[in-house]
N, C-alpha and C positions, 0 to 999 in steps of 0.2 A: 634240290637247289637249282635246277635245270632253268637258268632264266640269265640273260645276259645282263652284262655290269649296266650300271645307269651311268649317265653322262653326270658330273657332278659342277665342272664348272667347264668354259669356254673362254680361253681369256687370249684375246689377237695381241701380235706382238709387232708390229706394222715393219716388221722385216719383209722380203721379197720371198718369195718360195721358188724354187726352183729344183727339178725332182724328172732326170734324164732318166727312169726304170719304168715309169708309168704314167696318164697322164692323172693330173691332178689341177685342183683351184691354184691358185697363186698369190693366195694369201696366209702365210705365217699363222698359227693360234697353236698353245699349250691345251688338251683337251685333257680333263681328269674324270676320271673315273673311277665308281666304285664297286666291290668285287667282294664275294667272299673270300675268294682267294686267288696269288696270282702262281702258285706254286704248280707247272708245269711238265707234263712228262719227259718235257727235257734235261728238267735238273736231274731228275732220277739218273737218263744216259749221261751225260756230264761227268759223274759220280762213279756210274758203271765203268764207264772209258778209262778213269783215270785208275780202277779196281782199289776205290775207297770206299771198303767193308765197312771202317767204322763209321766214317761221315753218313752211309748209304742208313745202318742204324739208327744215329742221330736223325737223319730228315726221319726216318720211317716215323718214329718219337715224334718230332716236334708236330709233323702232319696228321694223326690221330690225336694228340694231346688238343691240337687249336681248331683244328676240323671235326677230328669222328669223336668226340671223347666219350658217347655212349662205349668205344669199342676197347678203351685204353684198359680196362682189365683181363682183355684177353692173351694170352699166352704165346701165341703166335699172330704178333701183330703185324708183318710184313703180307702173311695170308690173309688177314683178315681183312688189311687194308685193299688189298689187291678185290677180294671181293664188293665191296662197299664202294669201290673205282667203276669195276667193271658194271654195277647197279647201276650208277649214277650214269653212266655213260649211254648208256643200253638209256635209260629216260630222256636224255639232252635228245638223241638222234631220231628217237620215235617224237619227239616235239617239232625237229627237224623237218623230218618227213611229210606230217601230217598240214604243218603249215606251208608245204613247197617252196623252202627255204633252204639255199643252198651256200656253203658256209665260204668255199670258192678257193682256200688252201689249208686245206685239212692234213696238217702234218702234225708229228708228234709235242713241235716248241707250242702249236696253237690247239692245243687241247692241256683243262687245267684239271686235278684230281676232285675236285668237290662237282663236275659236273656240271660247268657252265659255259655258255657261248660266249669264245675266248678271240681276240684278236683277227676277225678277220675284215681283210681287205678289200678284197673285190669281191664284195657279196652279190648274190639275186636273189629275189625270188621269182618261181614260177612264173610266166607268163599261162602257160597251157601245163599238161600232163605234158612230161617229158623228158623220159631217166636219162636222156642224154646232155640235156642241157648243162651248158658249165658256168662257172661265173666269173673266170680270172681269165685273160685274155692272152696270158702264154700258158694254157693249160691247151696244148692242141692236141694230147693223147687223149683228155680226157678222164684224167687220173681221178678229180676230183668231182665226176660230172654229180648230180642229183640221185642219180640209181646207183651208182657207186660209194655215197656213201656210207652204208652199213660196211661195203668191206675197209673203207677206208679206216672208220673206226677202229673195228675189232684188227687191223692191222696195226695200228696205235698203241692198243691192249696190248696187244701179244711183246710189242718193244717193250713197255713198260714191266711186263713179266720176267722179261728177259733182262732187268735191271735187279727186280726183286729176287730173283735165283739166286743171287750172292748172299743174301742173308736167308733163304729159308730154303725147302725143301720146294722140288719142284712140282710133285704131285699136287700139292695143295692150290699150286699156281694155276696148274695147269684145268683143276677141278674148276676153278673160278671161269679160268677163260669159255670154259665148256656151257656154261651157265648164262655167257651173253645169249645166245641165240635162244631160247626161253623166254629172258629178260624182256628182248628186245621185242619178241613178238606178242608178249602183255602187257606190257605198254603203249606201242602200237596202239593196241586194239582201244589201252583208253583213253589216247590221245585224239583218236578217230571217232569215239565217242561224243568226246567233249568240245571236237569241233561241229560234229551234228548237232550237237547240243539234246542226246540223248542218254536214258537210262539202262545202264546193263542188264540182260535177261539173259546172262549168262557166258561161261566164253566160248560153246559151239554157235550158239546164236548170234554172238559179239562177231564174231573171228566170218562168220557165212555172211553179215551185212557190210563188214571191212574190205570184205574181197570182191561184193557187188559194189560198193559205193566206188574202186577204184576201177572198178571194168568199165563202169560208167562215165566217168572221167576220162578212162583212155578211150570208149567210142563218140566221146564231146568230139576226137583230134582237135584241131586248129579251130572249132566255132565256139570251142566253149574253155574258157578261160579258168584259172586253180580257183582263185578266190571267190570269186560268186559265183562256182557252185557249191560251197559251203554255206555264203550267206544267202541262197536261194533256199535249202535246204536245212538251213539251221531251224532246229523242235522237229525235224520228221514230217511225219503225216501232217500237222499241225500249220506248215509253212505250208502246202500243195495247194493249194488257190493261190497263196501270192506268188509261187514259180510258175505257176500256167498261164501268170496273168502277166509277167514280168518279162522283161527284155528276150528271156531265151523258152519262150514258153513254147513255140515251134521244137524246139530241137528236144527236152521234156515229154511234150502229150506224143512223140515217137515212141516206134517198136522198140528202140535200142536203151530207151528210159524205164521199160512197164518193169521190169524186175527190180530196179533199185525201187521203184515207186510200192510196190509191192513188200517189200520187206523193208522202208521202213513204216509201213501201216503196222508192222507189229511191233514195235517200238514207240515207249510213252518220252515223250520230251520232259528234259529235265528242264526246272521251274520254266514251266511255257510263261511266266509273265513276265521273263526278257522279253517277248516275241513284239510288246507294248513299247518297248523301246524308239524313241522315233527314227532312232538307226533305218529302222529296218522300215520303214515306209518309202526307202529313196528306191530308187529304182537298182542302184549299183553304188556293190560296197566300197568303203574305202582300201584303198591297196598299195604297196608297194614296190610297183617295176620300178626299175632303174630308170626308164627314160623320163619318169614325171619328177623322181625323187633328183637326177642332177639337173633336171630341168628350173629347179627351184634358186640354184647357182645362180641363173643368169639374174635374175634381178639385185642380188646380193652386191654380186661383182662389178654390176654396170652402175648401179645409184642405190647400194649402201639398203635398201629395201628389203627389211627382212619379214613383211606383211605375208606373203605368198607362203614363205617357210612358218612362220604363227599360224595361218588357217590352215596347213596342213599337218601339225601338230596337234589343233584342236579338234582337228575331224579324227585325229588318229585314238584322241582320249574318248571323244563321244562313241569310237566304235569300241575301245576298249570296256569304259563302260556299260555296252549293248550285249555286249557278250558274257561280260566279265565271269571268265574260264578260271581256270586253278582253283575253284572253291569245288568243294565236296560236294556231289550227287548229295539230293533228297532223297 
C-alpha cells in the first residue's frame, strides 16, 4: 500500500490564515483526503502510556480485522501485526529512498500501520544526491535528514514494539524488528529497479548495479541533479544515446560514468515501449523542488490564477503516465 493519500477535495473558506510556527500561504481552505488508513503509531503509544492492555487488544483487532484481514486467523495477532507493519514500512522507505524524497518529520504520530506516506509538512525532494539534506527548517541537527531516514524509521518500529510487548511476547516482536534490515534492503533493490525501468537478473546482480547506480549519482556532486539522472537512464542500455545526447551528456561519456554504463548494458529494460512516450523526448524531466512547486503560490495569491498550478499538474500526470511504475515486470 506504499503510496500517499490523494487529495480529495480543496474547499477555501475565505477566512485569513495566520500561522506564527512556520511560514505558510494566507489563505484559509479544508483539504480532504483519502487514505487507507489514518491509524498511527501514536495511538498505539497513547494506549501504552496510559497501560490500557485491554484497549491496546481491541485496536490490535479492529487494525488486522479492517487492514490485514488475510492475517485475522492467526493466533498471535499482535506478532503478526507487528510483522506485516514492519514489511510495509521497510517498502514506504525504499519508495522513499529511491525517488529522493524526504518526508521532513519523521516521528512516530506521522507514520501510519498500513504503510503509507502520512502527514508530512515540510517536505523536499532531492535537488542532488545528498544524505544530508533536510526538509523542515527547524530540523538544524538533522534528525530527519535524507540519509537518516532508514534509521528514523526502524526507530519508529522499535516504539511501536515497544507498545505491542503489552500484549504479546517479546521475542516474537523482537524477530520482526530484526527482519527490517532484509526487508528493507529488497525492496530497495526493487524500487531501484523500477526507477531504471529495468528487469531483475537476480539480487547479486540487482544489489551490484544499485550500488553502481548510487556511486554514480554521488560522483554527479552538484552537476547532476536526483531526477534526471533516472529519466536520462530510464530502460538502461536502451536510453544511452538519448543521455549522451542530452543536457548532461558531458558529465555521462566521463571516467566517472563507464561503470554504471557498463552494468546496465547487462540489464533488459522492462516494457522498453514506455521509452516512445513523448515524456521522454524533452530534454528534462518533470520534477519537484520546492523552489518551482511554491513558486506556483505566487500567481494564485496575487490574481486568483490557478493556470501555472493546472500545467504543472498535467506535466506531473503526462510523466506519471511515461513511467507508469507499480505495475509488474514482464
Amino acid at each position: 500500500m506504499s503510496t500517499p493519500p490523494r487529495a480529495f477535495s480543496l474547499v477555501e473558506t475565505g477566512e485569513a490564515l495566520t500561522r506564527g510556527d512556520e511560514p505558510s500561504p494566507t489563505r484559509s481552505a479544508v483539504l480532504t483526503r483519502l487514505s487507507h488508513s489514518h491509524m498511527r503509531f501514536g495511538t498505539f503509544q497513547r494506549l501504552a502510556y496510559l497501560d490500557r492492555r485491554d484497549l491496546m487488544v481491541q485496536l490490535v483487532d479492529h487494525v488486522i480485522e479492517s487492514y490485514f484481514p488475510d492475517l485475522a486467523d492467526e493466533s498471535d495477532r499482535p506478532a503478526v501485526l507487528m510483522r506485516a507493519v514492519v514489511s510495509a514500512s521497510a517498502r514506504l522507505l525504499s519508495r522513499w529512498m529511491s525517488a529522493g524524497f524526504v518526508h521532513g518529520v519523521l516521528n512516530t504520530d506521522n507514520m501510519v500501520v498500513t504503510g503509507e506516506s502520512f502527514d508530512y509538512g515540510p517536505w523536499r525532494f532531492l535537488p542532488r544526491n545528498d544524505p544530508n539534506f533536510v526538509a523542515a527548517y527547524f530540523d538544524h541537527a538533522g534528525l530527519y535528514s535524507f540519509g537518516r531516514q532508514p534509521e528514523a524509521v526502524f526507530w519508529n518500529l522499535q516504539q511501536l514494539a515497544g507498545c505491542l510487548s503489552l500484549v504479546t511476547d517479546q521475542a516474537a516482536l523482537l524477530a520482526a524488528l530484526n527482519s527490517f534490515s532484509d526487508l528493507y534492503r529488497a525492496a530497495l533493490r526493487g524500487a531501484m529497479l523500477d526507477r531504471l525501468g529495468l528487469k531483475s537478473r537476480g539480487a547479486e546482480a540487482d544489489i551490484a548495479l544499485v550500488n553502481t547506480a548510487f556511486r554514480a549519482l554521488a560522483e554527479g556532486g552538484e552537476t547532476l541533479r536526483w531526477e534526471p539522472f533516472f529519466f536520462d537512464w530510464f530502460g538502461g542500455a536502451a536510453s544511452e544515446e538519448r543521455a549522451l545526447r542530452g543536457p548532461r551528456a558531458g558529465l555521462y561519456a566521463g571516467e566517472a560514468f563507464l561503470d554504471l554504463r557498463r552494468a546496465l548494458a547487462d540489464f533488459d529494460p522492462d516494457r522498453p515501449e514506455r521509452l516512445a512516450h513523448p515524456a521522454f523526448a524533452r530534454p528534462e524531466p518533470e520534477e519537484l523542488i520546492i523552489d518551482e512547486v511554491e513558486a506556483l503560490w505566487s500567481p494564485i495569491a496575487d490574481a486568483d490564477d490557478w493556470g501555472p498550478l493546472n500545467a504543472k499538474l498535467a506535466r506531473i500526470d503526462a510523466a506519471r503516465e511515461a513511467y507508469a511504475l507499480g505495475q509488474a515486470q514482464i
